[in-house]
Structure formats: structure tokens, C-alpha cells
C-alpha positions in Angstrom: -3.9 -2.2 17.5 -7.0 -0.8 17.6 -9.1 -1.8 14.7 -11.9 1.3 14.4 -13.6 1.2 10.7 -15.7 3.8 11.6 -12.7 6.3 12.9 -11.3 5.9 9.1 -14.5 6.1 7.1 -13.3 9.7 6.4 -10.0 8.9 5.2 -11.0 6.1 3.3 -13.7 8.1 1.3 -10.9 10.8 0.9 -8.5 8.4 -0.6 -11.4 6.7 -2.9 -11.1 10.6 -4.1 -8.1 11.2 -5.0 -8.3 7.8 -6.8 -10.9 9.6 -9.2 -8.9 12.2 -9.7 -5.9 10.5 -10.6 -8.2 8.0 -13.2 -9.5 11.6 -14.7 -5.8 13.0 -15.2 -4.6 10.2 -16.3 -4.2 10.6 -19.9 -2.4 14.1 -18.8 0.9 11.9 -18.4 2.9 9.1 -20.1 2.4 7.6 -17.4 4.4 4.2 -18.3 7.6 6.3 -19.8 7.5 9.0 -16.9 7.1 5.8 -14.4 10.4 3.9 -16.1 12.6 7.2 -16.4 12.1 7.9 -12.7 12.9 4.4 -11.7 16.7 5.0 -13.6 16.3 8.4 -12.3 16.3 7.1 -8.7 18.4 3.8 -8.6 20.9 6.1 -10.3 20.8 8.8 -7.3 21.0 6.1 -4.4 23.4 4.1 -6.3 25.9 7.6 -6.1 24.5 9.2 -3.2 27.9 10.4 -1.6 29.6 11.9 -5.0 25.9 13.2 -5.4 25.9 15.2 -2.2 30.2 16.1 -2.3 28.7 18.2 -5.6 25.9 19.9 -4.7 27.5 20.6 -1.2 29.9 22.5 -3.1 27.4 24.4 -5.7 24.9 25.0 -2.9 27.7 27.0 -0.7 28.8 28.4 -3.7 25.4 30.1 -4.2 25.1 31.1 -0.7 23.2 28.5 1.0 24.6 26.6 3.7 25.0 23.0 4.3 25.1 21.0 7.5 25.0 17.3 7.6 23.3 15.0 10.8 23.5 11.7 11.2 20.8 11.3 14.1 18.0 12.5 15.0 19.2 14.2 17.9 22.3 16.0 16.0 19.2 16.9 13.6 17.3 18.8 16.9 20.5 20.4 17.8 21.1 22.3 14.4 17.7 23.3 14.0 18.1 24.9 17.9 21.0 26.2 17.3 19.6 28.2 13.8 17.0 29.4 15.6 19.0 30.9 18.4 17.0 33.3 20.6 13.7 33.6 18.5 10.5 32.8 20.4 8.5 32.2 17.3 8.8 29.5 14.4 6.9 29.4 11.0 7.1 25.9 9.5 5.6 24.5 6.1 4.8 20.6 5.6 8.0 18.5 6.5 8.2 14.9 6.5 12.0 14.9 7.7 11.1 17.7 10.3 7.7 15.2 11.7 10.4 12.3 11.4 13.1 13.9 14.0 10.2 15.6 16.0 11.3 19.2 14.9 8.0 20.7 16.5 8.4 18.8 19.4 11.7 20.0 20.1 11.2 23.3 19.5 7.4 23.7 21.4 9.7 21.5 24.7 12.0 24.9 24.8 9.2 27.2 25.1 9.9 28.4 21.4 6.0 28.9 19.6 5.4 26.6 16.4 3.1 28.0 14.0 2.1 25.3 10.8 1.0 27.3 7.9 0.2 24.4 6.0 -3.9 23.7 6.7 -3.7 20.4 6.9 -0.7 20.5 9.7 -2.5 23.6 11.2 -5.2 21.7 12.1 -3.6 19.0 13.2 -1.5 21.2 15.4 -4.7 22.0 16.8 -6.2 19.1 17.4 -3.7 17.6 19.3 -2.5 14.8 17.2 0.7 13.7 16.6 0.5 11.6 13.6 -0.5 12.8 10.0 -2.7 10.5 8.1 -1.0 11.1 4.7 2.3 12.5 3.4 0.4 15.4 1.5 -2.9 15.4 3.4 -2.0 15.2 6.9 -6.1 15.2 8.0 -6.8 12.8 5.4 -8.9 10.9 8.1 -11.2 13.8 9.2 -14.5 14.9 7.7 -15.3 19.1 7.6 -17.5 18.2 10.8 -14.3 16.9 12.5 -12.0 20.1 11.5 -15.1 22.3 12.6 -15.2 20.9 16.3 -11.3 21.2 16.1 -11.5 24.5 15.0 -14.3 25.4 17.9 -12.5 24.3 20.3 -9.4 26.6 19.3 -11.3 29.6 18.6 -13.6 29.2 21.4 -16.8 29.4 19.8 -19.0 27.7 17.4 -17.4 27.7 14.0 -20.2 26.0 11.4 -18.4 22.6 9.2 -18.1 25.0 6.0 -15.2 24.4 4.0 -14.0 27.8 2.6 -15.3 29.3 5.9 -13.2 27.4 7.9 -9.8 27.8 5.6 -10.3 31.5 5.9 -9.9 31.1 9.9 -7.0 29.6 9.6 -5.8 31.7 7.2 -6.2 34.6 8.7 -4.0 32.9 12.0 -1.4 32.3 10.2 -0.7 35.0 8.1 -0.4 36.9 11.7 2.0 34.7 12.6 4.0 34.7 9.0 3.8 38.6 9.2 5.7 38.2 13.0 8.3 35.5 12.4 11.8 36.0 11.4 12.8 31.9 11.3 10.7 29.5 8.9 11.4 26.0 8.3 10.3 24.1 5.5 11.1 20.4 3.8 12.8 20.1 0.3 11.3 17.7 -2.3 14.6 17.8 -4.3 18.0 19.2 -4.0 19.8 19.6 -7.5 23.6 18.9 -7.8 24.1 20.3 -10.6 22.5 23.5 -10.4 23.0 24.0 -6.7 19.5 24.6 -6.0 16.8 23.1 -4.0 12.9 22.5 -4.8 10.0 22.9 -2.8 6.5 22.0 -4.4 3.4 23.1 -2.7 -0.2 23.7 -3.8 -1.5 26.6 -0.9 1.5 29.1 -1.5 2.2 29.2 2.0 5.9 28.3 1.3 5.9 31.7 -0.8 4.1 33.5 2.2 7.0 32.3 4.3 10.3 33.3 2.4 8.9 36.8 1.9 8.9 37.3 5.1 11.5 35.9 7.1 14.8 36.7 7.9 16.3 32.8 8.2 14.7 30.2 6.6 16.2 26.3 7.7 15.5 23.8 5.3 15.6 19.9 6.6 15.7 17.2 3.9 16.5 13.3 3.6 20.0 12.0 1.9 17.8 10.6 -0.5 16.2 13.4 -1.9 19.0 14.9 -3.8 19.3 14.4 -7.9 21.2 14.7 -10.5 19.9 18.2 -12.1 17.0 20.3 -12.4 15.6 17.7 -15.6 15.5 15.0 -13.2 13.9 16.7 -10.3 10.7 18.1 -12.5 10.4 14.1 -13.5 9.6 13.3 -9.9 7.8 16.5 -9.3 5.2 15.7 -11.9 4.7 11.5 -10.8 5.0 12.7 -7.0 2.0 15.4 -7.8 0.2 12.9 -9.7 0.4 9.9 -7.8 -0.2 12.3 -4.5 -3.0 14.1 -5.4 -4.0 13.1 -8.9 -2.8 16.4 -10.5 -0.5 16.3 -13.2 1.2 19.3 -11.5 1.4 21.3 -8.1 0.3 25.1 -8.5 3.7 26.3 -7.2 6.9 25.0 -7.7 9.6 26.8 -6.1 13.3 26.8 -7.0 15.7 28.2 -4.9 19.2 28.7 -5.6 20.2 31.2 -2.6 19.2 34.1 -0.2 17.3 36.9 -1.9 19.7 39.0 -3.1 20.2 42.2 -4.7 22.8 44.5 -6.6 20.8 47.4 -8.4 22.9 50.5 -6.6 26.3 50.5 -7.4 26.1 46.4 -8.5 26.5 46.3 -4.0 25.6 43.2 -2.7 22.8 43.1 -0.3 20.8 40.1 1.1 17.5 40.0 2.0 15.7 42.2 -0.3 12.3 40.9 -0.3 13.3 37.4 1.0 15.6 35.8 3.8 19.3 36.8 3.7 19.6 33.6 5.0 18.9 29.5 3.7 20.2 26.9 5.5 20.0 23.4 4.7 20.4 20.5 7.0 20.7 17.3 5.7 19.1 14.4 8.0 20.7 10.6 7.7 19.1 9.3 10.6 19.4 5.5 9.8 19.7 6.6 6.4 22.8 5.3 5.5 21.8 1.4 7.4 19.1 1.7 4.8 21.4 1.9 1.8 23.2 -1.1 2.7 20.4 -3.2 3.6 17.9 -2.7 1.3 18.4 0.8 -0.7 15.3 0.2 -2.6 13.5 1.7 -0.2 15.2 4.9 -0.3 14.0 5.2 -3.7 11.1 6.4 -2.4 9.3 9.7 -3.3 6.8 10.1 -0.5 3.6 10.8 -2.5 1.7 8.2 -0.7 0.4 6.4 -3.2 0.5 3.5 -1.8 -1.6 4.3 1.0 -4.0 5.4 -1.4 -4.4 1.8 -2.5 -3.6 -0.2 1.3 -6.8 -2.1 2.5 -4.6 -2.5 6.1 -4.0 1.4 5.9 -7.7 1.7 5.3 -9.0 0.3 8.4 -5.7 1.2 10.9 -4.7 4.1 9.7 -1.6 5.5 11.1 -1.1 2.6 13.1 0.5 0.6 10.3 3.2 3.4 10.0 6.6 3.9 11.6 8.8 7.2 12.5 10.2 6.0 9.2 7.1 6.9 7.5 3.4 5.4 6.7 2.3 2.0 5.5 4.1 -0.4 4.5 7.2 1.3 3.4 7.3 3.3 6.3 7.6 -0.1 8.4 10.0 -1.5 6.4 12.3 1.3 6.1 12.2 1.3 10.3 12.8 -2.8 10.0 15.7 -1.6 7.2 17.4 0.7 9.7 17.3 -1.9 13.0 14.0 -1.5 14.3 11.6 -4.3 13.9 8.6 -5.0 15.7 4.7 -6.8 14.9 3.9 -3.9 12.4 6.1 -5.7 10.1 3.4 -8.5 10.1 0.1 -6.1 9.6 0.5 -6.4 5.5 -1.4 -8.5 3.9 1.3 -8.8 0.8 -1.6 -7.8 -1.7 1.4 -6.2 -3.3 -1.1 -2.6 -4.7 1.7 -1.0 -2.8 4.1 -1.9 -5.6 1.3 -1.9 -8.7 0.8 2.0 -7.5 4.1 3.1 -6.9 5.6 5.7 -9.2 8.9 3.9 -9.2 7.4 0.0 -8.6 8.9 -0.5 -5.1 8.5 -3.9 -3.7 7.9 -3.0 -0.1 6.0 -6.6 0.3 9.3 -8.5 -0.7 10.9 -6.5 1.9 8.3 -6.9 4.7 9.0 -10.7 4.2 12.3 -10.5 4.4 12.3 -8.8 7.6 9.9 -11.0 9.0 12.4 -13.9 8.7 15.1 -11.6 10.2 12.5 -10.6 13.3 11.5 -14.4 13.5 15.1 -15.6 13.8 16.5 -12.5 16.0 13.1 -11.6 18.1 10.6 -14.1 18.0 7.4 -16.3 16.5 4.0 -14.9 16.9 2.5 -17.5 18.6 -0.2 -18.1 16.0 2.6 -18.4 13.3 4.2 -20.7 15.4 1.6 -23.0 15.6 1.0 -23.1 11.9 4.7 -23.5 11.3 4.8 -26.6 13.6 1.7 -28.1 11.8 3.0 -27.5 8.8 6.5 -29.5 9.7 4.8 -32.1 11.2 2.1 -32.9 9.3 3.1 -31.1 5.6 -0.1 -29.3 5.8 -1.4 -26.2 7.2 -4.5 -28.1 8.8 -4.5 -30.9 11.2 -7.1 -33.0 8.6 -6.1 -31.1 5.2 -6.2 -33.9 2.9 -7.6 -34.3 -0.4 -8.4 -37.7 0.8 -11.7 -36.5 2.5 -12.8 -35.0 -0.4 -15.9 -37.8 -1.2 -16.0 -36.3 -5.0 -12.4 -36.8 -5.5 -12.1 -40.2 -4.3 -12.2 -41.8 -7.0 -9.6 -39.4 -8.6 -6.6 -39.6 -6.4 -3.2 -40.7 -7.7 -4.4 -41.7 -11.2 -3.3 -40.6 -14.2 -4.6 -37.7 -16.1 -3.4 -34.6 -17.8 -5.0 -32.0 -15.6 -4.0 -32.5 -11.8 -6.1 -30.3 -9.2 -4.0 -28.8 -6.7 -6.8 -29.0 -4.0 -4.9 -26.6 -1.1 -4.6 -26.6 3.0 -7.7 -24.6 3.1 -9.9 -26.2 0.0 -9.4 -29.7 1.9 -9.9 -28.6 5.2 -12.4 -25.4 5.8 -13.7 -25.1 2.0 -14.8 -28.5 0.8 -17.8 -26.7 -1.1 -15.7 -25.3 -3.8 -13.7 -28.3 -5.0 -17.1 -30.7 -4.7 -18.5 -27.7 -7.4 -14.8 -28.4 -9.5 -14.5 -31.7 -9.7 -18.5 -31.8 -10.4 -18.1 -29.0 -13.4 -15.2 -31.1 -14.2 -17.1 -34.5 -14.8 -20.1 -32.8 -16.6 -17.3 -31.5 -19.1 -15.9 -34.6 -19.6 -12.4 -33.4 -18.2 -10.0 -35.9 -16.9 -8.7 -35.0 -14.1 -6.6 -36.3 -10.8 -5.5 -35.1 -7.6 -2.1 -36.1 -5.1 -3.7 -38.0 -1.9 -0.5 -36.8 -0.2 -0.5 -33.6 -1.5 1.9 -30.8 0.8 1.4 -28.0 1.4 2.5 -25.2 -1.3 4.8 -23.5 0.8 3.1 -19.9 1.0 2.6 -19.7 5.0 6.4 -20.2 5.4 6.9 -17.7 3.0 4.5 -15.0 4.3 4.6 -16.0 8.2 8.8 -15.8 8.1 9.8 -19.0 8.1 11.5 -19.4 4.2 14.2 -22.4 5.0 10.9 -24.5 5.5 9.5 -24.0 2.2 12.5 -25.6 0.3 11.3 -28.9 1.6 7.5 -28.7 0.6 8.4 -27.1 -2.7 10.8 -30.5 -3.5 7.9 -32.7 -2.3 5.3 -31.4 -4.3 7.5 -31.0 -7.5 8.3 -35.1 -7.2 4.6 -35.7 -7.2 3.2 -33.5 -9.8 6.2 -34.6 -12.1 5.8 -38.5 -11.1 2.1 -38.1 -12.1 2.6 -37.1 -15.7 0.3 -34.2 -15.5 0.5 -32.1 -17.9 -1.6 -29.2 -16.2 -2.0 -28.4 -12.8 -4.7 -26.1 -11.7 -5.1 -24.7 -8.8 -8.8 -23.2 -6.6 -6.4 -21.7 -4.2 -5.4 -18.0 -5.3 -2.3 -18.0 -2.8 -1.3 -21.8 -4.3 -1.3 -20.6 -7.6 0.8 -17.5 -7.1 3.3 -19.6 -5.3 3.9 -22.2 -7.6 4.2 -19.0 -10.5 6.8 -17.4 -8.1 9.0 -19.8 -6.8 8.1 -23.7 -8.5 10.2 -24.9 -11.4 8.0 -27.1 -13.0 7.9 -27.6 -16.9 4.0 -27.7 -16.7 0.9 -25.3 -17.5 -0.3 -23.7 -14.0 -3.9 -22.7 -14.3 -6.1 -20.9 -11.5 -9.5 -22.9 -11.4 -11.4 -19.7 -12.6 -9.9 -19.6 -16.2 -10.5 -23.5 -16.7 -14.2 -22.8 -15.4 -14.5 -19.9 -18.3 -13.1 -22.2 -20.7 -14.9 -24.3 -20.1 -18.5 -22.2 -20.3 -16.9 -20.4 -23.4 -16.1 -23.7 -25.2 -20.0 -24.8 -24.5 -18.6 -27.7 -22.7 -20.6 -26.1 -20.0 -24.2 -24.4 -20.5 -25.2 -22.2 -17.2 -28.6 -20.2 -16.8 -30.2 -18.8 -14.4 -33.7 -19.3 -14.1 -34.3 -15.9 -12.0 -32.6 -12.4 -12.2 -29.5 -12.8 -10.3 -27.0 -10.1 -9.6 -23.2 -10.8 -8.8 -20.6 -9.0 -7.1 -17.1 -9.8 -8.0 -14.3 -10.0 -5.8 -10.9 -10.3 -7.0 -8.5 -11.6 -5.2 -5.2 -10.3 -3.9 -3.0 -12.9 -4.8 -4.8 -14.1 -8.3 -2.2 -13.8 -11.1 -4.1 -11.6 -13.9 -6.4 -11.5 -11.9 -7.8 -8.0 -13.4 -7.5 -10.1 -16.9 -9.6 -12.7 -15.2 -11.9 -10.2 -13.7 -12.7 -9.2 -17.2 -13.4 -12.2 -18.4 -15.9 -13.3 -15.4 -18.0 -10.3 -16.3 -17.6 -10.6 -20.2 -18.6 -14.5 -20.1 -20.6 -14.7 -16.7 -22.7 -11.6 -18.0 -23.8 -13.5 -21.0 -25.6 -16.2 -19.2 -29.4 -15.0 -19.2 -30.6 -13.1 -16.3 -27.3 -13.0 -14.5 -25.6 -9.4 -14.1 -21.9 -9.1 -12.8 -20.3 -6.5 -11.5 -16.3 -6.3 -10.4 -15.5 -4.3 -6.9 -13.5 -2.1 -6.4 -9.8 -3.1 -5.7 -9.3 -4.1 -1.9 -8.5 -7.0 0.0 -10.4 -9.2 2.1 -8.0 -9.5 4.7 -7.0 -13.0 5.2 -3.4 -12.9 3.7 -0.1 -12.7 4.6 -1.1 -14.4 8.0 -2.7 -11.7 9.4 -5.9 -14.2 9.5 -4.1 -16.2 12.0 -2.6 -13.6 13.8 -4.4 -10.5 13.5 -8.4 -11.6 13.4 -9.9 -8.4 14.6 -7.9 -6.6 11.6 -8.7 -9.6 9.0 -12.2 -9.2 10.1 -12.8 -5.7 9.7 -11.3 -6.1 6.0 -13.7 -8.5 5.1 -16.9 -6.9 6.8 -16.0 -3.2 4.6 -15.8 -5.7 1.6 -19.3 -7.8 2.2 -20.3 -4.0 2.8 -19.5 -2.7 -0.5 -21.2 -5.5 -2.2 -24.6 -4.8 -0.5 -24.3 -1.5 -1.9 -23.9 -2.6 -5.3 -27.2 -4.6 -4.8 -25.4 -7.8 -4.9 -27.2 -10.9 -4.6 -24.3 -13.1 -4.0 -20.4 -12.5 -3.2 -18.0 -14.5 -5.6 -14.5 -14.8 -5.8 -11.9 -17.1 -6.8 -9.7 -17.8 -3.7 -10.7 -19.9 -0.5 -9.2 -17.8 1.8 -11.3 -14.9 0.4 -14.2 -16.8 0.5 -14.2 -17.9 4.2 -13.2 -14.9 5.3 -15.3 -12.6 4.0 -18.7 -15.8 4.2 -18.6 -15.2 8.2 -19.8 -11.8 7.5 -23.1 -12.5 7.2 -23.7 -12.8 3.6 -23.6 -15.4 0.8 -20.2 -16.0 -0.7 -19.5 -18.3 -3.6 -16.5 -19.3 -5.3 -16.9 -19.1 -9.0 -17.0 -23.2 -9.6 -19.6 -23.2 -7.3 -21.7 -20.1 -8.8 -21.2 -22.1 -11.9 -21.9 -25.4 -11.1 -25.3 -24.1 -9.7 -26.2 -22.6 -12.9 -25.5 -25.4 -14.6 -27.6 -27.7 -12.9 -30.5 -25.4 -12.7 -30.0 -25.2 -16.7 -30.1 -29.2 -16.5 -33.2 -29.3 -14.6 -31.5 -31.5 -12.2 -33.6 -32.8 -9.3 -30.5 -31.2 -7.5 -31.5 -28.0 -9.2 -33.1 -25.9 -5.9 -30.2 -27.5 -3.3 -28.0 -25.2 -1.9 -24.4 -25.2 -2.4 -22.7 -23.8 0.7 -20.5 -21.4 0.5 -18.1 -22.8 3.6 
């Protein structure tokens, strides 16, 4: 992996704009109702795909367009030879499917010219890449100084970075090439049983540029892209648009139901009037069908990209975290889905934005983990993992000396009984000491009873995200036999990733509370008076794993911004990098996360970085700036507000 923040600055200010534009538009759609429809809409199709496809097979050849199935990739190449027979020239608009069985490649290897009309695949085409950036923006990760040296170097001479400038060139290149072409290929965003008909969405009109003039025009598509009707199709073409671009609708949306066709003298018959005489459609399996019966979620998928939009590993790697399946995290998984499973399975993070901004709610993490078990069991441990798995069984804990034990402020707390039990975490006890000492003091000045388990396990969550689920059974049964021997009645929890487990996968007939919201109940009660005796500006990071943790984002600024001379701001979504194990096992990627998140808090002006997770706050503290959990940032105030001799110490933040 090469971890380059720097080569995708350009794609992630690109994304950061279509994220505006989707917030502005947003009250365009019903979102929520168009968002539940299409989830039917889809689980419905890949729940009948084969009755699906035995329909419009036979109202598709009734209207005149032909239908060829392939079930590789290489049957795939073969058809798409084989329809373009002896012609030396090939039009093609953007296709997913046709970049997914390496159409261009196949073609170009025959000596057979390949002309992209779309400009984003142009100049990609020109630069020599192979790998788009972005389902709908394939040069989401250049800048217009990058397209302009591309663009040079094709032309052979100087061409300035000047947006409309530069379209024009292309423009003008490949409307010479539409105008000579008799074979086009294009991909299909929906094929329509009912109606026989297939759809084709596009924004530059290039698709239109290309039926009127070619003879033949070959459409590839995925199984998975076929639907009921018409009705259904425009559902997804409006969320796909949306979530894609952040337009509530593309500016062309073609719908073809045959070759062009006309009867006007003597009601004759005669193809190719003004259009091809021709439309073939090939549908690609290609692993497909595996996908189905292992984990057909995935198919579900409409490939507007949204959840690269939102990806803090897609961010910083690009196309690296991407398969042949597709990119991101789906795009891994559905490659792991169909038999191919390798380390990019283990990039993600499992901030789970993937599944929060997908049109039809995906849950690509769930999968990811899945098919890290399957890769640990049938391939093998990274060796990081390993060692943390082995710890872990050994010792119960994900640190050698991660014990709440040498914790000197909660010594005299362990194993007594109280109503609220802290549930200090592997990391708390062993690398963040700073933030539970700030608890259990904001605790004590509150008057708040509290107690902790001296042989407290581990929650369970690195077995969980590292692929090792049949160990978590056993730390899960531990720690429920403690907390309910204690008579707790409350457990709260500093540790974001603790918190969320327990939520997901505990049984425990107890209130789980993250340390942050007993903090504000605490300040909001008055049990707790903080003040700041200088302007002080925060930056709040949320972290991934932080059950409402927007609603507790909220409620840090609303409560935190009351306290004189202290301003909060939230960040922007993102992750710090340090879950899902890719702390442990991918540093230089964890790293790079955290340094673009310290990064965005200088520019707010931030005086101080604080969050509500440990793992957050070590990772991104080695970064060169101050970061505070929010007990801590608290517990400062509050002393400074006491005038405690203690007042001007600091309280490290790890």
C-alpha cells in the first residue's frame, strides 16, 4: 500500500464537493421514503433475479434487441469481439461492467482503437491509468492542473489548466471519432422486465452523440441491474443521481426499447433511421451468481459511490482500497463474496459511513468482518492480529499490563459495590491512564458512587474486528458474570469501541452509558461547574464507533459552549484511523488518518483536540498537537473554576 495524502488531496476536496451539493439538494427528495422504497425495490430484484431476467429476455427480443448471457469474464471479452467483428475503431461511454472484464483492454490488445467519449474516462485514457477514482467521476483524484499536463502531453503542446478550455479539446477529439465509428459500447443503469427496455443515465450527452451515429451499439450490464418496470428504475435513477453527484436528477435519461426504427413509406420497416439498426445486450455474471448465495446484499448495490464519498480509508488510499469487483469497501467485499480474499479486506476501519450513506443502507462493514474470519481460518493471521489474539487468550486483555488495578485513582474503587460501574478498557488501563484519572476525579467531585472490576476482560471488539469471533464468546460470558455479580445498575464506559460492543452483542439488563453523556449530566445538573479563565477554543472530534454520537456531538457544543470563554466547534465527519485493527496492522495508513484529522483542527483555529474514545485520542495525540478526552477537558475546567492549587497543572493527554 502506498499511503500518499498528498496524491489524494484533489480527490478528497472533490468529494468534500459533492458532499455540499448533496446537503443543498437535499430537501429536493424524500429522501427517507425514496431510501426505504428502493431497499424493497432491490431485495425484491435479487431475491427473483432469474424469473426477472427469463421476462425481460423475452420482451427485450421481442423489441428487437438482443440478448447474450456470460458467465466469466473471458466469455464476456469474447462476445464483445465477436460484435465488433472487423471494425478498427470503438466508441465507448462510461461502463463499470465493461472496466470490470477489461473491455478496453481487450479490444486496444487486438489492435482495434478505443475512443472514451466520456471526459472523465477520456482523460484517463490518456493519462495512462487504469483505475478510475470514482464510479461517476473517474478523475475524481486530479486537480485542472493535473488534466492540463495530461492533456499537454497528448496534444503535444502547452494546453493552459482552464476548465472549459480544456473540455472543448476533448470535445472536439471525440466527436471526430463519434462521427467515424460504426460500433459503440455503453453500460446500462437499469434494464426493465416489464417494458423490455433498458436505461442509460448520463449528464454530458455523449451517450446521445453515440447512438446517432453508429451502426451497432453493444450494451454490457451486471445481473443485478435489471428491475421490475420502468417505476422502479426512475426510483433508483433519482437516489443513484443524488447520492452520486448530489443532483436530484441526471440531465439525460435515455430509454431504449430497440434499434431506431422506421415505417413512414408504405408502413416498411427499416432500421437504422437516425440511430443503430442494431442493440445488443450482453449480460455479465462474472462471480455474480457466487455473490447471490453468499452474501446477496451486496448485489443490492447501485454504484453511485456514495460511500466513497464518505470513506476516511478511501480518502487517503484511494483506489488502492478497491477490487476488480468495484471501489471501497463494497468493492472488496463483493471480490471476498465471489472467492477472492486478500489484506484489502482488512484496510476498513468499520466506521460503518459506508452503510449511514448508502441509498439502500448496505452493511458492507458486517460483511468485511465476516470475510475476515473466513480469510483468517482459510488463508492466514496478519501477524499483528495474531499477536493481539494470543494476548488476548492468554491474558484476557488486549495489553500485557491492562488492568484497572494500576489505575492509583481507582484503587480504592475496585470490586465494591456501587450503582455506576466504569468499564475502564484495554487501552484506558494500559496507554490512556489520563482519561479515567479525569473520570473517576469528575466523578468524586460529583459525589457519584462508583466501582470498577479489578479483573475486568476484555470487551471482545479486537476478536470481532481482527477475525477471530469464536474467541469473543468467552470474554463476553466473563464480563457479563462480573458486571451482574456486582449489582451495578449502570455501566459506563470511556472507551467508544467498548461501548458499541456491549450495545451490539452483550445481553445485560443494565443501562450502558458512554463516559461523555454522564460528564454532560453531570455539568448540566450543576453537579459540575467548569470555566475557563482564558478564551479557549475546541475542536470536536467524534468518534467512529460512539453510539449517537452525532446526538452527543450536539450536546458537547450546546453544553460545553455555555461555559464562559470556551467556543466548540464539531469536525467534519472522518475517522481517525485507529479502528478495525488497522492501528495494529496498518500504521502508516492509521497514521496518515489521524495527521489529516489534527490538520483539519488547526484550520479551525483549535486550541485543543477533544474527543470521546481512547483510541481516537492516542492516535491522533502523536500528531503533534494537544488532544483531550472530554473528562479530561472537563475536569480541567473544573478545577480552574475551583481555584485549586492544581489549577495550572497539566493534564496529559496520553
Amino acid at each position: 500500500m502506498n499511503v500518499d495524502t498528498e496524491r489524494y488531496r484533489a480527490l478528497r476536496n472533490t468529494f468534500s464537493n459533492v458532499r455540499e451539493r448533496q446537503m443543498e439538494n437535499a430537501s429536493l427528495l424524500d429522501l427517507e421514503a425514496e431510501r426505504e422504497r428502493l431497499k424493497c425495490i432491490r431485495e425484491r430484484v435479487i431475491e427473483h433475479l432469474d424469473e426477472l431476467w427469463e421476462r425481460a429476455t423475452q420482451r427485450l427480443e421481442k423489441n428487437g434487441i438482443r440478448v447474450r448471457f456470460a458467465s466469466t469474464r473471458e466469455q464476456a471479452q469474447q462476445m464483445v469481439l465477436e460484435e465488433v467483428g472487423d471494425e478498427r475503431l470503438v466508441v465507448k461511454s462510461k461502463s463499470n461492467v465493461s472496466r470490470e472484464v477489461g473491455v478496453g483492454d481487450v479490444l486496444s490488445g487486438r489492435g482495434i482503437e478505443v475512443v472514451e467519449t466520456d471526459l472523465g474516462d477520456r482523460i484517463l485514457q490518456l493519462s495512462g491509468e487504469s483505475t478510475a477514482t470514482h464510479p461517476t467521476g473517474p478523475v475524481a483524484h486530479m486537480d485542472r492542473h493535473d488534466v492540463a499536463r495530461v492533456l499537454s502531453e497528448h496534444l503535444g503542446y502547452e494546453v493552459e489548466p482552464e476548465p472549459e478550455g480544456m473540455t472543448m479539446l476533448v470535445r472536439e477529439e471525440v466527436l471526430d471519432a463519434v462521427g467515424r465509428a460504426r460500433v459503440g459500447i455503453t453500460g446500462a443503469n437499469a434494464v426493465c422486465a416489464s417494458e423490455g427496455c433498458i436505461v442509460i443515465l448520463h449528464n454530458e450527452a455523449n451517450v446521445m452523440q453515440l447512438m446517432a451515429h453508429v451502426d451497432k451499439h453493444i450494451v454490457l450490464t451486471g445481473m443485478e441491474k435489471v428491475y421490475e418496470c420502468l417505476e422502479d428504475a426512475m426510483c433508483m435513477a433519482r437516489l443513484q443521481t443524488f447520492y452520486a453527484t448530489g443532483s436530484p436528477m441526471p440531465s439525460y435519461v435515455d430509454v431504449i426499447s430497440g434499434p431506431s426504427k422506421t415505417a413512414d413509406i408504405e408502413k416498411r420497416l427499416f432500421y437504422g433511421m437516425y440511430g443503430p439498426r442494431e442493440v445488443v445486450l450482453i449480460v455479465v455474471d462474472n462471480g455474480r451468481s457466487s455473490i447471490a448465495r453468499r452474501a446477496p446484499e451486496l448485489l443490492e448495490c447501485v454504484g453511485c459511490g456514495s460511500c466513497l464519498l464518505h470513506c476516511s480509508v478511501y480518502g487517503v488510499v484511494g483506489e488502492q482500497f478497491s477490487s476488480c469487483r468495484g471501489m471501497g469497501g463494497i468493492g472488496v467485499a463483493k471480490a471476498g463474496a465471489a472467492g477472492h480474499m486478500d489484506e484489502r479486506l482488512f484496510y476498513c476501519t468499520t466506521c460503518e459511513r459506508c452503510e449511514e450513506h448508502c441509498p439502500v443502507s448496505i452493511g458492507t462493514c458486517g460483511h468485511l468482518l465476516q470475510l475476515r474470519s473466513d480469510f483468517v481460518r482459510s488463508v492466514g493471521e496478519l501477524l499483528p492480529h495474531h499477536r493481539i489474539h494470543e494476548r488476548i487468550l492468554s491474558e484476557g486483555r488486549a495489553f500485557f499490563d491492562a488492568s484497572p488495578s494500576r489505575i492509583p485513582s481507582l484503587r480504592g474503587h475496585l470490586d465494591i459495590e456501587a450503582s455506576t460501574l466504569l468499564f475502564v478498557g484495554c487501552l484506558s488501563s494500559a496507554r490512556r491512564q489520563s482519561g479515567i484519572e479525569a473520570l473517576s476525579a469528575l466523578l468524586e467531585r460529583a459525589g457519584v458512587p462508583f466501582c470498577a472490576l479489578s479483573d475486568e476482560r476484555c470487551c471482545g471488539s479486537p476478536m470481532l474486528k481482527m477475525g477471530y469471533p469464536h474467541a469473543f464468546e468467552q470474554l463476553a460470558s466473563e464480563n457479563i458474570r462480573m458486571i451482574e455479580r456486582s449489582g451495578a445498575k449502570r455501566v459506563v464506559f470511556p472507551c467508544a469501541g467498548c461501548e458499541k460492543t456491549f450495545k451490539d452483542h452483550y445481553t445485560l439488563d443494565v443501562e450502558l452509558l458512554s463516559a461523555s453523556e454522564l460528564v454532560l449530566d453531570l455539568v448540566e445538573q450543576g453537579m459540575l461547574k467548569p470555566s475557563s479563565p482564558a478564551p479557549l477554543k475546541v475542536a470536536y472530534h467524534t468518534p467512529c464507533h460512539l453510539r449517537e454520537g452525532e446526538g452527543i456531538a450536539r450536546r458537547i457544543e450546546e453544553v460545553l459552549s455555555r461555559i464562559p470563554n470556551v467556543e466548540v466547534h464539531i469536525m467534519e465527519e472522518g475517522c481517525c484511523g485507529a479502528g478495525g485493527g488497522v492501528r495494529s496492522a496498518l500504521p502508516e495508513l492509521a497514521g496518515a488518518m489521524a495527521s489529516l484529522r489534527v490538520e483539519q483542527a488547526r484550520r479551525m483555529g483549535a486550541d485543543v483536540l477533544v474527543s470521546s474514545c481512547p483510541f481516537c485520542e492516542l492516535n491522533m495525540g502523536e500528531r503533534g498537537m494537544e488532544v483531550l478526552d472530554i473528562a479530561e477537558l472537563v475536569e480541567r475546567l473544573t478545577r480552574d473554576a475551583s481555584g485549586d492549587a492544581r489549577a495550572q497543572d497539566h493534564v496529559p493527554s496520553g
